[in-house]
N, C-alpha and C positions, 0 to 999 in steps of 0.2 A: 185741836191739838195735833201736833207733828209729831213723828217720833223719829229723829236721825242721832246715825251712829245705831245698826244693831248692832250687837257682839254679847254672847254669852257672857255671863260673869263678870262686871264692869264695876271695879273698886274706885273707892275714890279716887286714888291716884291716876287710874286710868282712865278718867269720866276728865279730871282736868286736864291730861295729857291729850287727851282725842279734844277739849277746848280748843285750849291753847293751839293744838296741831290748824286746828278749824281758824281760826285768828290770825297764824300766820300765812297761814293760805290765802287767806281773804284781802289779808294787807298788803302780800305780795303781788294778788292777782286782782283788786279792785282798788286801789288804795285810797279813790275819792269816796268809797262808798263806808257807810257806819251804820251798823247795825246792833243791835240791844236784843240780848235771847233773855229769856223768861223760861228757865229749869224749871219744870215742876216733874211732877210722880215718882218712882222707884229714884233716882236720880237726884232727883231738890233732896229725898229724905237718907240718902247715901252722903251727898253732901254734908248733909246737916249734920250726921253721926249716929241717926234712928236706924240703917238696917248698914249689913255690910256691904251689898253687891248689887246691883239690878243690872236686867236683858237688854237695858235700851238707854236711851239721851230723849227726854221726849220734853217738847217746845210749846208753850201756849201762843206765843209770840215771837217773832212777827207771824200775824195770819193775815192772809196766805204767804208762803216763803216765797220769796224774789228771787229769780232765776239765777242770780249770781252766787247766792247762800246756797238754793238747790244742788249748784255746780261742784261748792266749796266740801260741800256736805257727802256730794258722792264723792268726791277725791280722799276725803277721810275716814272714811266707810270702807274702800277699797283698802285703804293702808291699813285699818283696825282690821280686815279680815284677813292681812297678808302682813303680819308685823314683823318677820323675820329681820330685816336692816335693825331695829329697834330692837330687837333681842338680842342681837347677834353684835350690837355694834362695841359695845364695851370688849365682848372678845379680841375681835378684829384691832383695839384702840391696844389691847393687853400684846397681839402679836408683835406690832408696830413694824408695819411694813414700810421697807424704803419707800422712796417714790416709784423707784425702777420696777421693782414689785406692785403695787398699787396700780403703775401703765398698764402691766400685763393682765391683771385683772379685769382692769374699765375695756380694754382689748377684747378680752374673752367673754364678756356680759352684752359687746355693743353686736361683737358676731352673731350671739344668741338671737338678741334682740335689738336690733337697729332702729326703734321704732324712736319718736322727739323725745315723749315722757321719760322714756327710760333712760334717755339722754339727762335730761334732769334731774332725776332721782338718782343718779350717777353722781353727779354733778353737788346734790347735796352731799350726799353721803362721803365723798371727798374732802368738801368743806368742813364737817364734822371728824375729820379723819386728820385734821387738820394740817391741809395741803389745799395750793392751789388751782382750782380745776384745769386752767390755761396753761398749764403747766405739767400736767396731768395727761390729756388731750392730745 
């Protein structure tokens, strides 16, 4: 058994969202590859509607995990222990910054951190902002 996705306190909704996040990671970043998880423990019985919350996402299958799922798994792992964009994003949707505003922003995040990823995660959270990043940029 595998156990990814730790995180304190994991409701259903947030067990499919850290999914689904995991999904489109994988699709984005393997897209020839297909994979089949097999929920089981705190998690299959959170799903199912027997408890309300569990510590983990834990996997019977595939065993062993493929370095590509590993890959997929730390990237949403990382985002579930740093969810602020996902918190905060509905606010930021409520401000409704121009674009001119929105430049300044990506501006002052790339200064912080110039680093590819954060490029990206930019670059989503734009697209979800809904504007074009190219445009943005």
């Amino acid at each position: 058994m595998n156990t990814i996705i730790p995180n304190p306190d994991l409701s259903r909704s947030q067990i499919i969202h850290n999914l689904e996040l995991l999904s489109d990671w994988l699709r984005v970043k393997f897209p020839d590859e297909r994979i089949e998880l097999v929920v089981v423990g705190g998690a299959a019985l959170v799903l199912l509607g027997h408890k309300n919350q569990t510590r983990d996402i834990d996997v019977l299958r595939p065993h062993p995990l493929p370095e590509f799922l590993r890959q997929g798994i730390r990237e949403v792992a990382n985002h579930a222990c740093n969810p602020s964009v996902e918190k905060h994003l509905e606010d930021i949707k409520a401000i409704r910054p121009s674009a001119g505003e929105l430049k300044l922003a990506v501006e002052f995040c790339l200064k912080r951190d110039p680093h590819r990823t954060n490029r990206q995660d930019l670059a989503a959270i734009v697209r979800k902002l809904g504007f074009d990043p190219d445009e943005i940029y």
